[in-house]
SESE-428545 format. One record per residue (C-alpha): residue number from 0; residue in one letter; x, y, z. Coordinates in nm, 4 decimals. Layout:
// residues N
    n  res      east     north        up
  NUM    A         X         Y         Z
...
This chain:
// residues 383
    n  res      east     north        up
    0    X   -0.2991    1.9645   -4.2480
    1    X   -0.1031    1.8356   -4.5829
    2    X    0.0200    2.1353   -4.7605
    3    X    0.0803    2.1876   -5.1278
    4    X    0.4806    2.1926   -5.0985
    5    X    0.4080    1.9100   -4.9092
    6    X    0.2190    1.7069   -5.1160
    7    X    0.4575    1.8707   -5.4584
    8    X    0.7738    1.7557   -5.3050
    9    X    0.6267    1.3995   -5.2293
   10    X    0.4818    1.3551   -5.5712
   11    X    0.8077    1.4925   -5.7199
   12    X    1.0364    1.1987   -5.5356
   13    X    0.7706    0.9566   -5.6213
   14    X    0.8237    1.0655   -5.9890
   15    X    1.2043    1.0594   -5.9940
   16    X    1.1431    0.6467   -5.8222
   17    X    0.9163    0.5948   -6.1353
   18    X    1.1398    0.7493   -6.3778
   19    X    1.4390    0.5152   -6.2392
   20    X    1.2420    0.1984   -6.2991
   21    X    0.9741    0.2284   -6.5895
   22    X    1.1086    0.3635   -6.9745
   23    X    0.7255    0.5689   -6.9797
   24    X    0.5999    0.5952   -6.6354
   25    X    0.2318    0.6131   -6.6026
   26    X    0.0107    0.7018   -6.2706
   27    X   -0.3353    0.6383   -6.1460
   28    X   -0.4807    0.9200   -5.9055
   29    X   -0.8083    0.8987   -5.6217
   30    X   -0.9060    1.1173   -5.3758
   31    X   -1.1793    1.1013   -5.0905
   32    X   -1.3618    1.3598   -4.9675
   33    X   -1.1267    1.5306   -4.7186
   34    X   -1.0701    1.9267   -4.7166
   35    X   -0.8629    2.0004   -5.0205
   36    X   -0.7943    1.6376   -5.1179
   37    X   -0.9289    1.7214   -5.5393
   38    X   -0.6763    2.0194   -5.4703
   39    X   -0.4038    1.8069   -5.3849
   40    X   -0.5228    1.5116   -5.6221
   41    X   -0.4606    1.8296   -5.9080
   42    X   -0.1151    1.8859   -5.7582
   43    X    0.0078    1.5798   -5.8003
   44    X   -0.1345    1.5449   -6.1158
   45    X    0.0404    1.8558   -6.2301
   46    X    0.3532    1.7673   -6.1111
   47    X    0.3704    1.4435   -6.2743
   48    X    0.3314    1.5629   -6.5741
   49    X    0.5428    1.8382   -6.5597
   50    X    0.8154    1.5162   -6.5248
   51    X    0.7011    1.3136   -6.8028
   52    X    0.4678    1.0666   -6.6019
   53    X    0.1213    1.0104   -6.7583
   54    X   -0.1554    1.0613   -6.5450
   55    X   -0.4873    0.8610   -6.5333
   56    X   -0.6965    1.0305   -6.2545
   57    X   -1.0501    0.9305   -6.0831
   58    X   -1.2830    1.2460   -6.1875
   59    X   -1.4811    1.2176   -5.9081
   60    X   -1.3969    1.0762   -5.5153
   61    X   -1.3447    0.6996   -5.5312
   62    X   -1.3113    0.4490   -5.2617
   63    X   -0.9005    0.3765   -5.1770
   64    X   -0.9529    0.0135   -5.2956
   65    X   -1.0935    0.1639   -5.6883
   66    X   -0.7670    0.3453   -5.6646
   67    X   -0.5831    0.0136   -5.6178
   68    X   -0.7847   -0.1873   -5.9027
   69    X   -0.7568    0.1256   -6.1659
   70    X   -0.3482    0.0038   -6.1304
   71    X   -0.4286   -0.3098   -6.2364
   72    X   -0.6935   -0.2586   -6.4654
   73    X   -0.4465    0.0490   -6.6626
   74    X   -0.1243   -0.0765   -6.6151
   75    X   -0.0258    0.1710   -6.4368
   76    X    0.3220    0.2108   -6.2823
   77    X    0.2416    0.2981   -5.9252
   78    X   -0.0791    0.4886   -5.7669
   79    X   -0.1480    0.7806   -5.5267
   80    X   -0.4327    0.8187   -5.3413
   81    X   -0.5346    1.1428   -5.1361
   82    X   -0.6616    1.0274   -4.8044
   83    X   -0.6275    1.0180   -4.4062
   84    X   -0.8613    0.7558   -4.3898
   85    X   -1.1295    0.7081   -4.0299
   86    X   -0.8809    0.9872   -3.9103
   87    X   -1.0119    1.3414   -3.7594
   88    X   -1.1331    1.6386   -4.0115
   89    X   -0.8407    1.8372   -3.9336
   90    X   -0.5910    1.5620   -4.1273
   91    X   -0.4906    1.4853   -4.4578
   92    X   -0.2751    1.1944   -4.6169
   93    X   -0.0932    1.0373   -4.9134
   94    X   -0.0755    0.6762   -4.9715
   95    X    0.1425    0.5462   -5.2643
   96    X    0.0688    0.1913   -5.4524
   97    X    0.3340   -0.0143   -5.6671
   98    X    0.2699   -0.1366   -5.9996
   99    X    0.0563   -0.4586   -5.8280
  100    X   -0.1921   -0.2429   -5.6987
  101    X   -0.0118   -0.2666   -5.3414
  102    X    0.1046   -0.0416   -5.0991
  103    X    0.4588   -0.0080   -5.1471
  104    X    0.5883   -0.1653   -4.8624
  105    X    0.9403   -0.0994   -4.6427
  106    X    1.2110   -0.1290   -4.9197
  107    X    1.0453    0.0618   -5.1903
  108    X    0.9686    0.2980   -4.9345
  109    X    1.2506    0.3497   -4.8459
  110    X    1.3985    0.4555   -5.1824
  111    X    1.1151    0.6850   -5.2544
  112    X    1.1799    0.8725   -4.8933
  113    X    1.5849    0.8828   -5.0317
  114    X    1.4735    1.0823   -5.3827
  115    X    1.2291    1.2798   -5.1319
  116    X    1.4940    1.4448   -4.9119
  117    X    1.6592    1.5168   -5.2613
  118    X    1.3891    1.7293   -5.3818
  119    X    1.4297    2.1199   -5.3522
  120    X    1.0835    2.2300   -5.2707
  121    X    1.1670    2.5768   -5.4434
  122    X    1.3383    2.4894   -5.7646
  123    X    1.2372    2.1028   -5.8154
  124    X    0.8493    2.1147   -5.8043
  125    X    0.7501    2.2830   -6.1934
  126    X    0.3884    2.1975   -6.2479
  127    X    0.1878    2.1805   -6.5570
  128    X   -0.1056    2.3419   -6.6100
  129    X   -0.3961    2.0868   -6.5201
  130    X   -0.6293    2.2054   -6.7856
  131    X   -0.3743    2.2436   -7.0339
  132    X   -0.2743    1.8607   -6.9583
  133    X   -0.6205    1.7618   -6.9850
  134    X   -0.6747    1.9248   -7.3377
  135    X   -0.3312    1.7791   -7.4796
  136    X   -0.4138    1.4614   -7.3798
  137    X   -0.1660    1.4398   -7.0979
  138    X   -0.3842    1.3445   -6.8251
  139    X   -0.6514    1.0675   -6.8886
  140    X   -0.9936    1.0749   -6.7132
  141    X   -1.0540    0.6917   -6.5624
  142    X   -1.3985    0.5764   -6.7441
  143    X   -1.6845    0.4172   -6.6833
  144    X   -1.5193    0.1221   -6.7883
  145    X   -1.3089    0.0924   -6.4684
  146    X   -1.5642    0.1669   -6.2268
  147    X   -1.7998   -0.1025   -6.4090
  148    X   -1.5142   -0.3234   -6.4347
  149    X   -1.4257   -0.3060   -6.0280
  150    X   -1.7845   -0.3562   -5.9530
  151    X   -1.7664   -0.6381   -6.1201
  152    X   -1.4940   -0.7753   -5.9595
  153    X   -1.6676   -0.7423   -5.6407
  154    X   -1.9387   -0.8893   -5.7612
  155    X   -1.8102   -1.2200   -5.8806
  156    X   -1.6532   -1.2705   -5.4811
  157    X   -2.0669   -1.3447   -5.4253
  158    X   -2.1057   -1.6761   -5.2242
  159    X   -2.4651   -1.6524   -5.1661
  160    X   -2.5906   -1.8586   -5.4279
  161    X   -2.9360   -1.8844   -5.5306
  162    X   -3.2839   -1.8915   -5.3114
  163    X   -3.1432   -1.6438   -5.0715
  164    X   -3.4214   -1.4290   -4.9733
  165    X   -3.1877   -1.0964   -5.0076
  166    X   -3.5405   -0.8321   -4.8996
  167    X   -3.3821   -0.7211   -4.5566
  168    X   -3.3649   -0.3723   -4.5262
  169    X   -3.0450   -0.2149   -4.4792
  170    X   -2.9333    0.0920   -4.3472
  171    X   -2.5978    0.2726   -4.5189
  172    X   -2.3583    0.5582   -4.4112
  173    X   -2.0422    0.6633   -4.6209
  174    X   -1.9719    0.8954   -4.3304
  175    X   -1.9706    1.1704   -4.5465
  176    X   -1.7024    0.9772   -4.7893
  177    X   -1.6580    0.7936   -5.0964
  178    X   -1.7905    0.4691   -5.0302
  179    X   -2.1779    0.6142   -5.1772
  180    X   -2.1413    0.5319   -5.5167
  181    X   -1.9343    0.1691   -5.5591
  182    X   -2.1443    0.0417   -5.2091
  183    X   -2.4820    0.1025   -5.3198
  184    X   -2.4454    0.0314   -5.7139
  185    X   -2.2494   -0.2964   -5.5889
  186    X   -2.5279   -0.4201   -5.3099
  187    X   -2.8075   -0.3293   -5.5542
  188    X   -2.6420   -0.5012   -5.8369
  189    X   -2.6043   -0.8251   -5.6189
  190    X   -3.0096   -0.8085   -5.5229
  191    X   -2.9834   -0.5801   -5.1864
  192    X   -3.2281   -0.3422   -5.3442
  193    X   -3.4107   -0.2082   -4.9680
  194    X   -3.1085    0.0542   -4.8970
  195    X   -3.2040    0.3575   -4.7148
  196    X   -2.9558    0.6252   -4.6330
  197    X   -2.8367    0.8262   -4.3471
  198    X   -2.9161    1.1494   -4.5326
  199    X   -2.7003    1.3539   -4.3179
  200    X   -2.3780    1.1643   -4.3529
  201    X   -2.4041    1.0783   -4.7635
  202    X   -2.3031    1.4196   -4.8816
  203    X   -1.9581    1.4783   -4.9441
  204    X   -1.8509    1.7129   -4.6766
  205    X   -1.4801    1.6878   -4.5526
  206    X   -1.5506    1.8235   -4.1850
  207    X   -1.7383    1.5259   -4.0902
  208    X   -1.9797    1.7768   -3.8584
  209    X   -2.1949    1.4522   -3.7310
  210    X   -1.9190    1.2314   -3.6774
  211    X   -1.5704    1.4082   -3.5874
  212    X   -1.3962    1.0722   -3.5567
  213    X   -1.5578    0.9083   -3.8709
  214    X   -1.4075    0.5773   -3.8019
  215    X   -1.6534    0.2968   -3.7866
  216    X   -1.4876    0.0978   -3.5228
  217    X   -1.6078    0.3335   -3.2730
  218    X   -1.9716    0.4114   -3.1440
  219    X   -2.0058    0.7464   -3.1958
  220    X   -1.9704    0.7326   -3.5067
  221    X   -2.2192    0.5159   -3.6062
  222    X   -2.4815    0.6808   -3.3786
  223    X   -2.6904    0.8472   -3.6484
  224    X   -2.7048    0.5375   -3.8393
  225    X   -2.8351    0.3403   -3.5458
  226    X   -3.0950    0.6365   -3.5083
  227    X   -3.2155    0.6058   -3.8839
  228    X   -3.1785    0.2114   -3.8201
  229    X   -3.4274    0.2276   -3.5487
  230    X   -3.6490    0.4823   -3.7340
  231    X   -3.6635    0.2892   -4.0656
  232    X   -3.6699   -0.1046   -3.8333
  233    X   -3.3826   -0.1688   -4.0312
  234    X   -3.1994   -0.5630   -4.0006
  235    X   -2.8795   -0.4144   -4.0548
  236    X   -2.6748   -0.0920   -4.0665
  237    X   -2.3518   -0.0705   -4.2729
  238    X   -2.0691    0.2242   -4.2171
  239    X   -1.7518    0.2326   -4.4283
  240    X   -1.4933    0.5279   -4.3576
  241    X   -1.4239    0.8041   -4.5721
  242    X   -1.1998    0.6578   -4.8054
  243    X   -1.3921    0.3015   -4.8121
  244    X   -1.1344    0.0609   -4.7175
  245    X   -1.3034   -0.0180   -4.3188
  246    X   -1.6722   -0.1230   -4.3072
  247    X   -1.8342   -0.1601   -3.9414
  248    X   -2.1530   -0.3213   -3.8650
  249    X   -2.4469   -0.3112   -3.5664
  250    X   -2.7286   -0.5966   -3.5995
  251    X   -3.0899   -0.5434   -3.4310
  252    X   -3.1005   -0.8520   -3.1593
  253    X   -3.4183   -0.8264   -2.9343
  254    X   -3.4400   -0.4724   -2.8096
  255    X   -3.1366   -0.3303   -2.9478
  256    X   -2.8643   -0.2693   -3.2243
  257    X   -2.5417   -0.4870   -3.1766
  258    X   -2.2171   -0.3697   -3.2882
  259    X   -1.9683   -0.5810   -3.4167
  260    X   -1.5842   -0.5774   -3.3578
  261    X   -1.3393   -0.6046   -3.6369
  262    X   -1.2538   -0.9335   -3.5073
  263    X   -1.6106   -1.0621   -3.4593
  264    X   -1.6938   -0.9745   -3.8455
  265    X   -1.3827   -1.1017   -3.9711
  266    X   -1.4231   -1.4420   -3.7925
  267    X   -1.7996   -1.4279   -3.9142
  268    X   -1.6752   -1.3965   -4.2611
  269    X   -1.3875   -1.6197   -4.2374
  270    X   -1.6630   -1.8981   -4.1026
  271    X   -1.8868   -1.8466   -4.3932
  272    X   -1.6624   -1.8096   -4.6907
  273    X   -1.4766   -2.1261   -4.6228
  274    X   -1.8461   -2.2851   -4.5829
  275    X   -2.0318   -2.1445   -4.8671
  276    X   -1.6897   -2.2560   -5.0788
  277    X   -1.7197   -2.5759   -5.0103
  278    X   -2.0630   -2.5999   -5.0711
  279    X   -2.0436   -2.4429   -5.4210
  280    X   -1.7313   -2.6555   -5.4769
  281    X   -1.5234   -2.3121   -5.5241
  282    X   -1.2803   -2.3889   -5.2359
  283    X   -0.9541   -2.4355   -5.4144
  284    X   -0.6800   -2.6507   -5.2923
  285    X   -0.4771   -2.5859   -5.0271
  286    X   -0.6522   -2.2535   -4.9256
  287    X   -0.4525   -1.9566   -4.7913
  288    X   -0.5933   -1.6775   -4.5356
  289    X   -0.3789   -1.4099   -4.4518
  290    X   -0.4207   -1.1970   -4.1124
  291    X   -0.1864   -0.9525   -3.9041
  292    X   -0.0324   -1.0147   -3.5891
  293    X   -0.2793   -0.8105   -3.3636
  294    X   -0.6133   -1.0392   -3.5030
  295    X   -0.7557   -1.2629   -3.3154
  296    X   -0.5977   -1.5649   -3.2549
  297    X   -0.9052   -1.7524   -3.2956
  298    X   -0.9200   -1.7124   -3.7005
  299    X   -0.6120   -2.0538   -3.7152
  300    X   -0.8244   -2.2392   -3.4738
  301    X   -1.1144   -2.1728   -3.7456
  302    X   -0.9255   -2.1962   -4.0418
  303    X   -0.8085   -2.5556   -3.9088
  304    X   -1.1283   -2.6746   -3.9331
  305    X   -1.1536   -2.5555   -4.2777
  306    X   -0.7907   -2.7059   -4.4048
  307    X   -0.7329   -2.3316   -4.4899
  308    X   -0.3286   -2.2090   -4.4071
  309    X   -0.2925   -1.9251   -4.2005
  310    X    0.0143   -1.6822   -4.2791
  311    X    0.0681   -1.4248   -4.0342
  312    X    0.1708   -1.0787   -4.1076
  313    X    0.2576   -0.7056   -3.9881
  314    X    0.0636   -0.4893   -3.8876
  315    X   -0.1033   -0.2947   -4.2264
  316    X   -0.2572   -0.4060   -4.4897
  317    X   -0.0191   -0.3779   -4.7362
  318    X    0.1506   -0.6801   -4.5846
  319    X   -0.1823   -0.8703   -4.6716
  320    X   -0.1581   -0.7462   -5.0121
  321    X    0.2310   -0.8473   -5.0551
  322    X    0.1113   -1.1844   -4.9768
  323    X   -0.1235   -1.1985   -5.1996
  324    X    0.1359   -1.0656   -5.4817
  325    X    0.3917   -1.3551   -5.3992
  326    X    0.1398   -1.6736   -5.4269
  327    X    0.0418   -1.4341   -5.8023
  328    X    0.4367   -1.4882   -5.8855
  329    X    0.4337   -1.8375   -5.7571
  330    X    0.1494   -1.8896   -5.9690
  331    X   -0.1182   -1.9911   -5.6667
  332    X   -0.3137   -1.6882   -5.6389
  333    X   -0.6614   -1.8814   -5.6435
  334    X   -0.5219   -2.0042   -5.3083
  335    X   -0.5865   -1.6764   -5.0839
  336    X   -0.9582   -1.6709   -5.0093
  337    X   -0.9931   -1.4267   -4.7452
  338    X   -0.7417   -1.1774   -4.5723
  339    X   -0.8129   -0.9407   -4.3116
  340    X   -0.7482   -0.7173   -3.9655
  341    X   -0.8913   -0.6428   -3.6546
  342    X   -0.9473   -0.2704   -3.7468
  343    X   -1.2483   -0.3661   -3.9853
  344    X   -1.0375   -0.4571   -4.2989
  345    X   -1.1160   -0.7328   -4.4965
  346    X   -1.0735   -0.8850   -4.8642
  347    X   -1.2413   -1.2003   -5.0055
  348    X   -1.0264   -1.1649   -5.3245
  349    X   -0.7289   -1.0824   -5.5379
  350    X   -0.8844   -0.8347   -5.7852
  351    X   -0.7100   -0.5561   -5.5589
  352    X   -0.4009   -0.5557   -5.3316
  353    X   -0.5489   -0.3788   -5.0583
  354    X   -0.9153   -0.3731   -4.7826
  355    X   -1.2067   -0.3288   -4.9676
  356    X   -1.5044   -0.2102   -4.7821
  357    X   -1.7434   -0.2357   -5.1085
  358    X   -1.6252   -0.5896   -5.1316
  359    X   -1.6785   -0.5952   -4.7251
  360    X   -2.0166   -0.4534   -4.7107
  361    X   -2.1421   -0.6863   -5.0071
  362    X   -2.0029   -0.9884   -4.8222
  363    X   -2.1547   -0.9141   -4.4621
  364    X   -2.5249   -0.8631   -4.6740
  365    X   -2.4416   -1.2220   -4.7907
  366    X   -2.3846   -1.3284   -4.4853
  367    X   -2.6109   -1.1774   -4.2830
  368    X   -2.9447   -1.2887   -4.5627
  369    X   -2.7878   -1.6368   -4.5617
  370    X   -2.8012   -1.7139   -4.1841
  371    X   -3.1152   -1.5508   -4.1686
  372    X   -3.2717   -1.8082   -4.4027
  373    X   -3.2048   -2.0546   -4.1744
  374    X   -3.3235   -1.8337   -3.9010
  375    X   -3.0100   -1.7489   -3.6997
  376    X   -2.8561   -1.3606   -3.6288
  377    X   -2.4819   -1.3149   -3.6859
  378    X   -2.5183   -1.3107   -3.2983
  379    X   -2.6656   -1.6346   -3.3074
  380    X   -2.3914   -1.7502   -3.5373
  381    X   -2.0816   -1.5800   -3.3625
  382    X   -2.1946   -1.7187   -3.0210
């Protein structure tokens, strides 16, 4: 389990890194729903501040990917967000983001690790009283503004168009996380308005009692949302993980729910964006998708089809999102329409720098009301 001298001495390298390369630092704070992560989120916050950083901080749990906009959207130097992800109860984590909204990746990692081992966790870590911060104006509370702002950034990746019948009725699990708020304000916004809830899994609830491995590429997990899918006759069931960056899916086919793979709903996806972009003449020139090493093979003999390039990446995410930072300096960021990995991470768009299961789950209701207009399953489709 992360510690508080853990987490302190972290935050404390991080903030000597900042202080090297920004004149006034500034920081943007999230946290899921994990035991102790608003605890921790406060620690860093505190420790910041106690070395000059400002702090901008999420005042409720917020999906990883809201962590990564909120850099962007504040101009923020870097990010931290408070998570261990699909991983067991027992676990905590700390993931830190770069001025783009990115992951750092293995250089600046490297550096922050250096000021890290310099840290005394006795005499380095002061921290400043949270409240105290908040009242002087030290920390900043991210608004309604940002939240509206990121939903709306999901919301413009819609490829659905219009005369979609969009009255399927979905079933939704956060698995106990912080994927509640953004998914369902973001599908309802978009016309998915026939949610229904696994009640048992959307309180917030860092033990995960229903699902000890809350990671949606794995049955078990989903297992009381197929039961609620079957009770409610539900077309499709949507789980995200904790933090809301992985979003799995099972489909009712004949007699039974059908779960996808990572693969099979990124290929899906892949298939349909490049197809609905071209049919709303929004497929830009010389398209870019960006996948890891371990994906399926199959997305370049897809993509070919499409004219789309394929660039090929580590394993992680944040590779994805350095990608997408390099066609931004090159000036080509409307290229990238789609990046994603087997393990049920996907983006459809540059508004953030890393997966984005509110942006996933919106785009697999697309998808799945689209084909079903013209009477096909995504089973249908994917075979």
């Amino acid at each position: 389990m992360l510690k508080i001298y853990t987490v302190a001495k972290a935050t404390r390298g991080y903030a000597k890194y900042l202080k090297a390369y920004f004149k006034n630092p500034s920081i943007a704070i999230a946290y899921d729903s994990r035991i102790n992560s608003d605890i921790f989120a406060q620690v860093v916050a505190e420790i910041m501040i106690a070395c000059e950083v400002k702090v901008y901080i999420w005042p409720e749990l917020m999906p990883t990917p809201s962590l990564s906009y909120a850099v962007r959207y504040l101009k923020t130097s870097g990010g931290i967000v408070i998570t261990a992800s699909h991983n067991p109860s027992k676990y905590n984590g700390y993931k830190v983001y770069g001025a783009d909204g990115c992951q750092i990746t293995t250089d600046a990692a490297r550096e922050i690790q250096e000021e890290i081992k310099e840290v005394d966790i006795w005499k380095d870590c002061e921290r400043y009283n949270y409240k105290r911060a908040l009242d002087e104006g030290k920390i900043k509370i991210i608004g309604e503004d940002c939240f509206n702002s990121f939903i709306d950034a999901v919301s413009a990746e819609s490829l659905c168009g219009d005369g979609i019948d969009k009255s399927m009725k979905i079933v939704y699990t956060p698995l106990y996380g912080a994927g509640l708020k953004c998914v369902t304000t973001c599908l309802k916004k978009n016309g998915f308005t026939d949610i229904e809830l696994v009640t048992e899994q959307s309180i917030i609830y860092g033990n995960f009692p229903t699902c000890p491995y809350p990671n949606p590429e794995i049955r078990e997990a989903l297992e009381l949302g197929i039961e609620t899918a079957e009770e409610k006759h539900a077309d499709l069931l949507i789980a995200t993980d904790p933090d809301c960056d992985r979003v799995g899916i099972a489909v009712f086919v004949g007699t039974k729910y059908n779960l996808l793979s990572g693969n099979e709903v990124g290929l899906l996806l892949l298939d349909y964006i490049c197809k609905r972009r071209i049919a709303l003449n929004r497929m830009p020139k010389r398209p870019v998708c960006v996948k890891t090493i371990v994906t399926m093979d199959m997305v370049t003999r897809i993509a070919k089809d499409y004219g789309v390039e394929v660039i090929d990446v580590l394993t992680g995410f944040k590779f994805i999102g350095e990608q997408i930072g390099i066609l931004e300096a090159k000036g080509e960021v409307d290229r990238y329409i789609f990046g994603f990995e087997e393990s049920y991470g996907y983006l459809t768009g540059a508004y953030v720098r890393d997966k984005d299961a509110v942006d996933g789950s919106l785009m697999i209701a697309e998808m799945f009301a689209y084909y079903r207009s013209e009477g096909l399953s995504l089973i249908d489709v994917l075979d």
